[in-house]
BADO-180904 format. One line per 10 residues: number of its first residue (from 1); their letters; for each residue x, y, z of N, C-alpha, C. Coordinates in nm, 3 decimals. Atoms other than C-alpha are relative to their C-alpha. Layout:
BEGIN
NUM	A	X/Y/Z/X/Y/Z/X/Y/Z; ...
This chain:
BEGIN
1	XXXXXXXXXX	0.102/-0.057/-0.087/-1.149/-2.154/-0.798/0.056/0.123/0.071; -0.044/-0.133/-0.098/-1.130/-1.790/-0.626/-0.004/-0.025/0.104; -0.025/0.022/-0.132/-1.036/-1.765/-0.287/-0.169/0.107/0.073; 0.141/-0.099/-0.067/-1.293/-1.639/-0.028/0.073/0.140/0.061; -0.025/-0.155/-0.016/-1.220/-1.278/0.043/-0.072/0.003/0.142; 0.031/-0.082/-0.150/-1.212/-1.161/0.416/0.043/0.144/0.021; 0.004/-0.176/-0.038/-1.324/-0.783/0.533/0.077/0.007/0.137; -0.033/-0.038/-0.078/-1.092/-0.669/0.778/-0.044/0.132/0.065; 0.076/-0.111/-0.020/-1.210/-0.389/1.019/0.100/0.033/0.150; -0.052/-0.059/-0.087/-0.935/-0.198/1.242/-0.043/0.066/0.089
11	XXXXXXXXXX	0.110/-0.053/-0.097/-1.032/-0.063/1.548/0.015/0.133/0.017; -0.038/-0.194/-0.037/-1.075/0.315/1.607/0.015/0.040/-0.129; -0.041/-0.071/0.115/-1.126/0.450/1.284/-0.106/0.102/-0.037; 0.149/-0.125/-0.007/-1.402/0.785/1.360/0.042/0.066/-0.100; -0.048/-0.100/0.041/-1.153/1.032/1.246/0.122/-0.035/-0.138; -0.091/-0.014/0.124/-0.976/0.867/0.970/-0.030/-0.040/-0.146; 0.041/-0.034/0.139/-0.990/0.876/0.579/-0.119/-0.117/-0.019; 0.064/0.173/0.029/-1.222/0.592/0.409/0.111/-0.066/-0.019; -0.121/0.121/-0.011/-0.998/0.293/0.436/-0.051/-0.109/-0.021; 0.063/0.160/-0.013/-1.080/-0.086/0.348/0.129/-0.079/-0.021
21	XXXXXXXXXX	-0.082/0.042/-0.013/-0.875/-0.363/0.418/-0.040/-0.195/-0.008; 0.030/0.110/0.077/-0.869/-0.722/0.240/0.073/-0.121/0.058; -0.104/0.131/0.006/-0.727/-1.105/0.302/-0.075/-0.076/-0.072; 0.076/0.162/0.016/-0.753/-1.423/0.131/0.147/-0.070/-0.026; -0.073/0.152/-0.045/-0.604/-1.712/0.116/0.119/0.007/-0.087; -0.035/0.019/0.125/-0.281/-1.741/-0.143/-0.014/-0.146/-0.030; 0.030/0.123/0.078/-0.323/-1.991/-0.436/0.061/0.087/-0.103; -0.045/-0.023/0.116/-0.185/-2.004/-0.769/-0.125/0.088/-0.119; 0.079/-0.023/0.119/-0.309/-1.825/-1.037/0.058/0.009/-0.138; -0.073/-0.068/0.119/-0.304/-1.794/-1.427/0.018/0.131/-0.033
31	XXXXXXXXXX	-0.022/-0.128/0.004/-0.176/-1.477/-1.558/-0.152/0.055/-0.131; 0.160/-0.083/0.060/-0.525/-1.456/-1.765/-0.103/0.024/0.078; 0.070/-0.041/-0.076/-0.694/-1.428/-1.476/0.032/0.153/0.081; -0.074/-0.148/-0.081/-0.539/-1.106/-1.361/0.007/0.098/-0.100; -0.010/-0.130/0.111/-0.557/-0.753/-1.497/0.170/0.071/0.036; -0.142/-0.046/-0.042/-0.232/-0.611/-1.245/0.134/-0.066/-0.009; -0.100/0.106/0.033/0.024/-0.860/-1.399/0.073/0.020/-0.107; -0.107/-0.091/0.099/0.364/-0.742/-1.543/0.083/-0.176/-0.012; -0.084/0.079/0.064/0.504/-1.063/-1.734/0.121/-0.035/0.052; -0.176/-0.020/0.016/0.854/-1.027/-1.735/0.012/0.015/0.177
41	XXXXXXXXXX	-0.028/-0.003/-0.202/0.834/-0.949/-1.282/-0.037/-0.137/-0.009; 0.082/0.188/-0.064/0.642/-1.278/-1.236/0.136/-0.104/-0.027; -0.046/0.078/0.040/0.873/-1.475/-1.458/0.156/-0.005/0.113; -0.152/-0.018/-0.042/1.185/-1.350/-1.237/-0.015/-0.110/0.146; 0.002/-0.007/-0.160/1.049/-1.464/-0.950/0.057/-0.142/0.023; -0.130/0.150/-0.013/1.303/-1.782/-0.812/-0.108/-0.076/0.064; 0.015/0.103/-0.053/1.040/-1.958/-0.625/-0.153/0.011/-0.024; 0.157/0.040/0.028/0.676/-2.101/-0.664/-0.072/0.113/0.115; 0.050/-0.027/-0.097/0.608/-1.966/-0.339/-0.070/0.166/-0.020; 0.039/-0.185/0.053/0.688/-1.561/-0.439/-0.077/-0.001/-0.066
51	XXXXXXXXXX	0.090/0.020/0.100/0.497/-1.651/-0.749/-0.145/0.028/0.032; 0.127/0.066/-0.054/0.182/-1.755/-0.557/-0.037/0.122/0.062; 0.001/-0.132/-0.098/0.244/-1.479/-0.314/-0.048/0.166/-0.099; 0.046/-0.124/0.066/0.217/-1.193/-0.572/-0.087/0.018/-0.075; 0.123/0.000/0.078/-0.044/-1.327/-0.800/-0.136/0.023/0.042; 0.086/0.015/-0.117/-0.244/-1.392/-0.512/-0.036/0.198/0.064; 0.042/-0.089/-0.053/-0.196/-1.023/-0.411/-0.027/0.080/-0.073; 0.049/-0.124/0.090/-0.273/-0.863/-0.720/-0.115/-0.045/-0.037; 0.122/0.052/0.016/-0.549/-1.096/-0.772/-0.116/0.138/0.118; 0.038/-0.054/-0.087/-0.669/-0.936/-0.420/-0.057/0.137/-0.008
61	XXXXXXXXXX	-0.006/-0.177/0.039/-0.578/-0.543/-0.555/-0.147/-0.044/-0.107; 0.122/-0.016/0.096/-0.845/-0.633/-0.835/-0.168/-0.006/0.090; 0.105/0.045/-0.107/-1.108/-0.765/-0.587/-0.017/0.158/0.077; 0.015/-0.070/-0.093/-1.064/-0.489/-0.336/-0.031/0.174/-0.122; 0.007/-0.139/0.072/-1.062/-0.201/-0.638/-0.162/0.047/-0.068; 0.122/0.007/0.053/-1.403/-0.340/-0.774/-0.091/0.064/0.140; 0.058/0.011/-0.131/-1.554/-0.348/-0.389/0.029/0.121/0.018; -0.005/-0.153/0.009/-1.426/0.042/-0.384/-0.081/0.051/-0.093; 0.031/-0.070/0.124/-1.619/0.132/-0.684/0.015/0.032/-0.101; -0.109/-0.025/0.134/-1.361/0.086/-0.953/-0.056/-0.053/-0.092
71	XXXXXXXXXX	0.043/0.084/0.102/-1.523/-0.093/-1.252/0.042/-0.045/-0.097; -0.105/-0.011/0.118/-1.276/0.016/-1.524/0.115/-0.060/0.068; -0.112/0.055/-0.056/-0.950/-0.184/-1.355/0.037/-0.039/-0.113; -0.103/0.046/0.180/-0.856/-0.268/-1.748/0.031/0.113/-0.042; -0.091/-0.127/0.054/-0.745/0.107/-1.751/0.065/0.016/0.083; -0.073/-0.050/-0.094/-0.562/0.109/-1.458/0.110/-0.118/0.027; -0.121/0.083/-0.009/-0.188/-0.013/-1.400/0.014/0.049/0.129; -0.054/-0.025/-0.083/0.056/-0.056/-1.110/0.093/0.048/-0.001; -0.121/-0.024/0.033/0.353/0.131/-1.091/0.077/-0.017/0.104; -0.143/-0.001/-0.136/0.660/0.121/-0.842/0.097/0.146/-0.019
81	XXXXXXXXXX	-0.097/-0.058/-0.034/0.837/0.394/-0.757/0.140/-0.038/0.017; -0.123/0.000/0.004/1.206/0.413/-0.738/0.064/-0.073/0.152; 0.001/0.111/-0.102/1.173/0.243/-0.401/-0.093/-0.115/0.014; 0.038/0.130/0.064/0.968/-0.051/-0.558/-0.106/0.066/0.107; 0.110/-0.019/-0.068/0.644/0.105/-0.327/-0.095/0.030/-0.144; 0.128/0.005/0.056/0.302/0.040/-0.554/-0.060/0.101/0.039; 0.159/-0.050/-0.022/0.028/0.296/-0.654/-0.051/-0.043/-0.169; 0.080/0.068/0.086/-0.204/0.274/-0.904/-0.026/0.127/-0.089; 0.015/-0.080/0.139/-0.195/0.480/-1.251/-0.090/-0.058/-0.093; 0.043/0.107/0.146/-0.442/0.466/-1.572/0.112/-0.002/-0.056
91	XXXXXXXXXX	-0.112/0.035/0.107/-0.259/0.320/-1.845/0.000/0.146/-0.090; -0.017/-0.138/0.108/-0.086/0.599/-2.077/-0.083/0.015/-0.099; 0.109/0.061/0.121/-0.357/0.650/-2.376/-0.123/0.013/0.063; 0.133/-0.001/-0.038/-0.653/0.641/-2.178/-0.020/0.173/0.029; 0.033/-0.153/0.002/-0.621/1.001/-2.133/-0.087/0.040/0.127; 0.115/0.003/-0.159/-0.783/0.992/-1.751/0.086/0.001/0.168; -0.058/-0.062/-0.101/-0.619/1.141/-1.467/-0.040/0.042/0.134; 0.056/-0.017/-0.092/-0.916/1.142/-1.194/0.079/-0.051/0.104; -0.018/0.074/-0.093/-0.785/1.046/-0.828/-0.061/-0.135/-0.006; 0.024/0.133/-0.036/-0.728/0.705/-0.734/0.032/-0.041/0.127
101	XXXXXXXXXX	-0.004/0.048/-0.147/-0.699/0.539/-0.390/0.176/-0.012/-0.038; -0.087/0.028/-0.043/-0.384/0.483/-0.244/0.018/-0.141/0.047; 0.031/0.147/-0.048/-0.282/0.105/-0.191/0.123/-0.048/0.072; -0.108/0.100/-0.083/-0.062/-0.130/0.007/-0.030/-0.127/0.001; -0.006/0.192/-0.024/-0.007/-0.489/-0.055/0.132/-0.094/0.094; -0.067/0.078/-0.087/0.123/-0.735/0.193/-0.005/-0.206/-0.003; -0.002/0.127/0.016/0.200/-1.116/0.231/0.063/-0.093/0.141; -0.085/0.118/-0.115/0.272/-1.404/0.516/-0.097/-0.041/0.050; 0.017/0.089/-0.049/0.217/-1.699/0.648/-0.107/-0.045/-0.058; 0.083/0.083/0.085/0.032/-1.842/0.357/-0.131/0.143/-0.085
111	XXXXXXXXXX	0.126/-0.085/0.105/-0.249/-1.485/0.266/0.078/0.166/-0.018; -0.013/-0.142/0.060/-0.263/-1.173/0.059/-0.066/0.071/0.092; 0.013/-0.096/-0.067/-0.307/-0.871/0.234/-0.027/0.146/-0.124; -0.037/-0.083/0.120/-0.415/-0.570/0.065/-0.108/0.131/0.070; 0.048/-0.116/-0.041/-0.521/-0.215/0.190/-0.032/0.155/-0.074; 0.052/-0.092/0.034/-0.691/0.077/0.044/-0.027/0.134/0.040; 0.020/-0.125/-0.072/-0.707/0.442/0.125/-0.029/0.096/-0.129; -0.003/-0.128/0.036/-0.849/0.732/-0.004/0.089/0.105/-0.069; -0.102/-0.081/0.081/-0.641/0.987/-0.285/0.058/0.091/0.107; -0.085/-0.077/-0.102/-0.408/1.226/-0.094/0.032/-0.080/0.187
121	XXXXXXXXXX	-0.033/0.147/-0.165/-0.327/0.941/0.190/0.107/-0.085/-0.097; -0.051/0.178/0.094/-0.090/0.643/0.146/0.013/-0.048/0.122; 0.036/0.115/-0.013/-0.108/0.319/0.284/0.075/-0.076/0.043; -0.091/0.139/-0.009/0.096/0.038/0.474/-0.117/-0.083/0.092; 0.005/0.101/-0.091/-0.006/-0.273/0.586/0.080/-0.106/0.006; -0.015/0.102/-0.062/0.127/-0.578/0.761/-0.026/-0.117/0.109; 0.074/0.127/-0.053/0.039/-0.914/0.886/0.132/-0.085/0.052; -0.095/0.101/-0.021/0.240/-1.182/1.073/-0.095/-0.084/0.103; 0.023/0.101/-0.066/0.122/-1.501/1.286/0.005/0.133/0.165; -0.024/-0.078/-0.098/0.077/-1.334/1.630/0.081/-0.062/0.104
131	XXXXXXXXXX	-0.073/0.056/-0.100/0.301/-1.608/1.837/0.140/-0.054/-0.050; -0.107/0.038/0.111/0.572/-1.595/1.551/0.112/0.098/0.093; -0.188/-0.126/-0.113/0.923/-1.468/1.778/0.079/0.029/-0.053; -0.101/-0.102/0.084/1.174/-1.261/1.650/0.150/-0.079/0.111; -0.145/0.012/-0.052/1.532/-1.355/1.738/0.061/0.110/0.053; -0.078/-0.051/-0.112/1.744/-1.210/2.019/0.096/0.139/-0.107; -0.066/-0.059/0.125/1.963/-1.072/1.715/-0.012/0.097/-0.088; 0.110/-0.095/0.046/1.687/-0.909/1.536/-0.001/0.103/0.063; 0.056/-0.138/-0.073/1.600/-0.689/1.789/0.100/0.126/-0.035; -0.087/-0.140/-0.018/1.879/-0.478/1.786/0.012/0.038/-0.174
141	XXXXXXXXXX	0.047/-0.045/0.150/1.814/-0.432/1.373/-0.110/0.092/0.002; 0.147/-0.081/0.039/1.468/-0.297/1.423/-0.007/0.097/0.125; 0.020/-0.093/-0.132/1.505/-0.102/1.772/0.138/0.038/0.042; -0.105/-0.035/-0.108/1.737/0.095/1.985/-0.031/0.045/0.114; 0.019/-0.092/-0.107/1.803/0.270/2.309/-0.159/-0.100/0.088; 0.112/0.077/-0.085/1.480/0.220/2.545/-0.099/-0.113/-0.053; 0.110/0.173/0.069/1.283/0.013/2.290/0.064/-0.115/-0.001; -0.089/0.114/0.007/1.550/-0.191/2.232/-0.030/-0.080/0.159; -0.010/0.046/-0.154/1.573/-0.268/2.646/-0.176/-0.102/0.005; 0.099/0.046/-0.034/1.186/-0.278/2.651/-0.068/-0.133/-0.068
151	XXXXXXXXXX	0.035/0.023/0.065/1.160/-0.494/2.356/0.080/-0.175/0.084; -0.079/0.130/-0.069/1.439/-0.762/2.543/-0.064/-0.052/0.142; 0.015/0.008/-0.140/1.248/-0.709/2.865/-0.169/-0.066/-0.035; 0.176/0.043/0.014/0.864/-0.817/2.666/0.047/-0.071/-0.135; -0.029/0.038/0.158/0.999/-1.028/2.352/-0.140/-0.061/-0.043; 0.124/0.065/0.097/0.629/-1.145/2.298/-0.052/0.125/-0.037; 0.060/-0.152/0.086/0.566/-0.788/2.195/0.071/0.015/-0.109; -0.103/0.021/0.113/0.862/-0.841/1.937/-0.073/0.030/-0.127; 0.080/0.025/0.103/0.604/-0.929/1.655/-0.084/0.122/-0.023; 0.079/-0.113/0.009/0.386/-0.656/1.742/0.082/0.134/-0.084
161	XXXXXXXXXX	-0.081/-0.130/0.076/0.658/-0.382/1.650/0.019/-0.021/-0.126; -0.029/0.045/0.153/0.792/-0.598/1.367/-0.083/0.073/-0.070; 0.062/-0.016/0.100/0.474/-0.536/1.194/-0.054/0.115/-0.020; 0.058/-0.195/0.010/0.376/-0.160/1.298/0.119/0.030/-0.041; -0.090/-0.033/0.071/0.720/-0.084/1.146/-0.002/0.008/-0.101; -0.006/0.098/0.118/0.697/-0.295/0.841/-0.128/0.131/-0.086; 0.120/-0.053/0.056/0.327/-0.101/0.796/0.059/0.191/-0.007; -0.023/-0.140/0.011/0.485/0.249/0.892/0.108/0.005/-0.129; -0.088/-0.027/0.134/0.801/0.170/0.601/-0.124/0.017/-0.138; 0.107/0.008/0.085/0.487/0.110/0.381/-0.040/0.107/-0.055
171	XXXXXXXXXX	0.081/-0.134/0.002/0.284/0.403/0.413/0.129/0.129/-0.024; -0.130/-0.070/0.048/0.626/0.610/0.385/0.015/0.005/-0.128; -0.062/0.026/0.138/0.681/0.441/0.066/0.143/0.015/0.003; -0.171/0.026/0.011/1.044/0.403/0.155/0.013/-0.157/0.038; -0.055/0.121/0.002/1.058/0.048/0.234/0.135/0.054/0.147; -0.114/0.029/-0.107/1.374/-0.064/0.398/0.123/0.113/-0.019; -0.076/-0.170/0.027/1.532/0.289/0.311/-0.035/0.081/0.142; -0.009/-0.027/-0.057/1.393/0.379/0.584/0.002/-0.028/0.151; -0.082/0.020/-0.115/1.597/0.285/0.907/-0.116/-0.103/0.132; 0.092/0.066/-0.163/1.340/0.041/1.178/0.053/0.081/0.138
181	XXXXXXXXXX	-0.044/-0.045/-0.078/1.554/0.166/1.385/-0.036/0.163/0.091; 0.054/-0.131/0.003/1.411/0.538/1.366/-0.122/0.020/0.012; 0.162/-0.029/0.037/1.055/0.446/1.365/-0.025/-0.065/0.148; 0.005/0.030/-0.123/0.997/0.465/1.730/-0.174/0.010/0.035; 0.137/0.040/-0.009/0.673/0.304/1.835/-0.050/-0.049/0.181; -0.025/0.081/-0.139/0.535/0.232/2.231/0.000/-0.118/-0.001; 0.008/0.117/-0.008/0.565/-0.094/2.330/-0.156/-0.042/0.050; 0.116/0.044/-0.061/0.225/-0.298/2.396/-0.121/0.126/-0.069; 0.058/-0.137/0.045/0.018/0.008/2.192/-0.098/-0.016/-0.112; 0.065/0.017/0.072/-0.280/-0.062/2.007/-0.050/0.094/-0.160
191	XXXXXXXXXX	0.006/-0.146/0.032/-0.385/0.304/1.883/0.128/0.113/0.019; -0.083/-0.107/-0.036/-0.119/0.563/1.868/0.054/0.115/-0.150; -0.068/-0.101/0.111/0.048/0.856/1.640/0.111/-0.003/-0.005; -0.145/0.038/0.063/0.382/0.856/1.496/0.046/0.115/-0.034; -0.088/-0.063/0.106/0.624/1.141/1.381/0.120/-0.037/-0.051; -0.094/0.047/0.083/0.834/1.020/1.116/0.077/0.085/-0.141; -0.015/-0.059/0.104/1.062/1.261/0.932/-0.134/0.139/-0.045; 0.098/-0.099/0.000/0.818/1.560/0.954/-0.212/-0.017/-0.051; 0.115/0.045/0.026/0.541/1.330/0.896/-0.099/-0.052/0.086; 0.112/0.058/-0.089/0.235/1.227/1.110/-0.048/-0.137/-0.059
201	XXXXXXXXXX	0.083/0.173/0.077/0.105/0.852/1.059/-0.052/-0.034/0.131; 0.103/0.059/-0.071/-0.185/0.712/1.223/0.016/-0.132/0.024; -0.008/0.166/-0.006/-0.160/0.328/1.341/-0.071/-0.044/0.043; 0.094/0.139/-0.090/-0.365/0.038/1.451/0.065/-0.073/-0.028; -0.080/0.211/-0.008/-0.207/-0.323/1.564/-0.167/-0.074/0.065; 0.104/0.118/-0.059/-0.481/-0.594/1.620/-0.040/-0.113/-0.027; -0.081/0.183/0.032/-0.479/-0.962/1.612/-0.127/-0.021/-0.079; 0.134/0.105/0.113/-0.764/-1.135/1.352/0.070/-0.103/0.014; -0.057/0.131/0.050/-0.762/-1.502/1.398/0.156/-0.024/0.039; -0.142/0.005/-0.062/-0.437/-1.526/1.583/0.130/0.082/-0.096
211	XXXXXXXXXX	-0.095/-0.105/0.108/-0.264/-1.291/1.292/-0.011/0.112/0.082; -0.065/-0.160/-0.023/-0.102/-0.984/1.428/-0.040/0.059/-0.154; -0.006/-0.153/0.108/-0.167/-0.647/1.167/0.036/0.093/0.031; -0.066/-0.139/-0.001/-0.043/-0.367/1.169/-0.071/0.119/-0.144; 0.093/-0.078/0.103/-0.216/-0.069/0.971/0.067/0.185/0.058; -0.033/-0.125/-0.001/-0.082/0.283/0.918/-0.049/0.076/-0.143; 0.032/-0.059/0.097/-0.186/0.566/0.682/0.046/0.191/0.051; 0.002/-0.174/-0.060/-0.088/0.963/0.650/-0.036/0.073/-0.095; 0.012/-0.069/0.118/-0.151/1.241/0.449/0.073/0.012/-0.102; -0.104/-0.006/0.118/0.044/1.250/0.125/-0.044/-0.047/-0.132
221	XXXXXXXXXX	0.043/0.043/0.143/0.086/1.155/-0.269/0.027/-0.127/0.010; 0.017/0.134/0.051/0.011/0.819/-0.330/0.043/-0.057/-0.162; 0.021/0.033/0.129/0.050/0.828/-0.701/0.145/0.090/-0.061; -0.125/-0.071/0.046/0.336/0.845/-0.924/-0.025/0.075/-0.167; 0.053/-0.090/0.125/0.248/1.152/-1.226/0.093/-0.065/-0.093; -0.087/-0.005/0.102/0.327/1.082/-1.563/-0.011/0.117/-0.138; 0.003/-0.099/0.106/0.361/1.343/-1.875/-0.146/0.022/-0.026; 0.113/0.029/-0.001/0.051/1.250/-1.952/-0.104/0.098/0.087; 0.083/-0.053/-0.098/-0.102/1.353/-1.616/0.019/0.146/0.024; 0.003/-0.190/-0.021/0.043/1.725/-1.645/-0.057/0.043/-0.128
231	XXXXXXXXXX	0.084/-0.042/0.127/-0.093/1.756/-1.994/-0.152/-0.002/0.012; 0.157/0.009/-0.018/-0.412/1.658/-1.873/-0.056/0.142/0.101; 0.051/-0.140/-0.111/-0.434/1.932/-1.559/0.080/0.074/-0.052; 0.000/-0.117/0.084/-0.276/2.190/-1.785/-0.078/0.040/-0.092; 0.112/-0.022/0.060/-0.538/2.163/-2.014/-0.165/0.060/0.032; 0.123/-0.040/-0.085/-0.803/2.155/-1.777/0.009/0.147/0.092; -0.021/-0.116/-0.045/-0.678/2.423/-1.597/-0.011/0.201/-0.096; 0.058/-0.080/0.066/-0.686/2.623/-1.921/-0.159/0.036/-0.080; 0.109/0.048/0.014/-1.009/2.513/-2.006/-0.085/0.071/0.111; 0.082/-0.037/-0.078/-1.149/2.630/-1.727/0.008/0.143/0.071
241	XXXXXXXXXX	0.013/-0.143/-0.011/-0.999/2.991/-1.679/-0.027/0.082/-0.108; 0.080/-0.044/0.119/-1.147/3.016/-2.023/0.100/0.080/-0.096; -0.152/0.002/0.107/-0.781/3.106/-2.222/0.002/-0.058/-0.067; -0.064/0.083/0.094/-0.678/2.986/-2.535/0.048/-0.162/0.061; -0.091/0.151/-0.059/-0.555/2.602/-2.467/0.022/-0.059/-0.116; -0.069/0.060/0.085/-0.355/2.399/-2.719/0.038/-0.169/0.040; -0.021/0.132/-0.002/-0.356/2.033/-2.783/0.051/-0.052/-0.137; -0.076/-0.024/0.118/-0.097/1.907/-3.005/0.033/0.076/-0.048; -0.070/-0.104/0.078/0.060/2.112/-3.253/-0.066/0.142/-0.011; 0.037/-0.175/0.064/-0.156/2.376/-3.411/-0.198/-0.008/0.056
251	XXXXXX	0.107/0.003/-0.039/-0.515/2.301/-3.244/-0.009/0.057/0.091; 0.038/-0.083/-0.093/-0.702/2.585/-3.032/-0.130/-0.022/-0.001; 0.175/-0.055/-0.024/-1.035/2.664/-2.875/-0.073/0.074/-0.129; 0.127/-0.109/0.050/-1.122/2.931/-3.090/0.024/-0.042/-0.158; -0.031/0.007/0.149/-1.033/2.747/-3.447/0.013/-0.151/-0.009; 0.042/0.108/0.048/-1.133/2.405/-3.369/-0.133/-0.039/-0.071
């Protein structure tokens, strides 16, 4: 049986891209029920739990891609970047290179998480229990200097940062490459802006259902090009300043 799919809806969002944002429940699934499912990852995975956790969130990516307007999702793969951060490519062969949303998938305390943005944007989210405490220990991993102090002086705000961090490594697409420590956030801060590395990122934190989230997005490439995708906008590009253009070997405009 499919899980029930819950619409999340961040607060304060006049001025920013289209965005939609997904949960449901995890559960097992088969791998014939899924279109975003790479074999050989699944099989690695050491515990039922990860298993559950990623099927569950690509199950989710399919759900949330249809509910965008996607229909074709049997031409479209996931890829990872070189810092294991997800976007979403057609498969090589399909010959189709239109913009695609930008995504972010997330996981804890039992549901998939899964967030959507608009082409030229990317995407973090994160979720945690909102009365889940961070260790004394921790802190000084993910904060320094005055946060650090403020973070020892309010530790039920602990969780809150955790996960506007977690969502700002996201939307970066650096993961844990890039430093918690550096991603300085106010304490207690629902709405706020971020510069990170010459970058601007937008955030919302807000509890659903006693779950803390965290939600960030900025301007940027979401998508990782392949050969493919420059053959396609070199073509079109000649195509359309009305020049000779060449596909394959010895085929032209003016002698096909």
């Amino acid at each position: 049986m499919q899980p029930q799919v819950e619409v999340l809806s961040p607060p304060q969002l006049p001025d920013a891209p289209s965005i939609a944002c997904y949960r449901c429940r995890v559960q097992d699934f088969t791998l014939d029920d899924l279109v975003f499912v790479d074999v050989d990852e699944v099989s690695s995975f050491a515990t039922s739990k990860r298993r559950m956790e990623h099927l569950s969130g690509r199950w989710l990516l399919q759900h949330a891609l249809i509910q965008w307007g996607i229909q074709s999702i049997d031409e479209i793969e996931v890829r990872r970047n070189e810092l294991r951060a997800p976007s979403l490519a057609f498969i090589n062969g399909v010959w189709r290179n239109e913009p695609l949303p930008s995504i972010s998938i997330g996981h804890g305390n039992g549901w998939a998480y899964v967030a959507i943005v608009e082409s030229n944007w990317t995407i973090g989210i994160d979720a945690e229990p909102s009365d889940r405490g961070i260790a004394e220990n921790a802190l000084d991993l993910m904060a320094s200097g005055n946060e650090l102090q403020q973070l020892r002086q309010n530790p039920q705000q602990a969780i809150r940062s955790w996960t506007a961090k977690e969502s700002v490594q996201k939307a970066m697409r650096m993961g844990m490459k890039l430093n918690p420590r550096k991603i300085k956030i106010p304490i207690d801060t629902q709405v706020c802006d971020i510069s990170i590395e010459k970058s601007i990122l937008q955030l919302r934190n807000w509890v659903h259902q006693e779950v803390h989230i965290s939600l960030s997005w900025k301007v940027g490439e979401g998508q990782i090009r392949s050969a493919e995708d420059d053959l396609l906008d070199a073509t079109r590009e000649a195509m359309e300043s009305g020049q000779e253009w060449q596909i394959g070997c010895n085929s032209t405009r003016n002698n096909c």
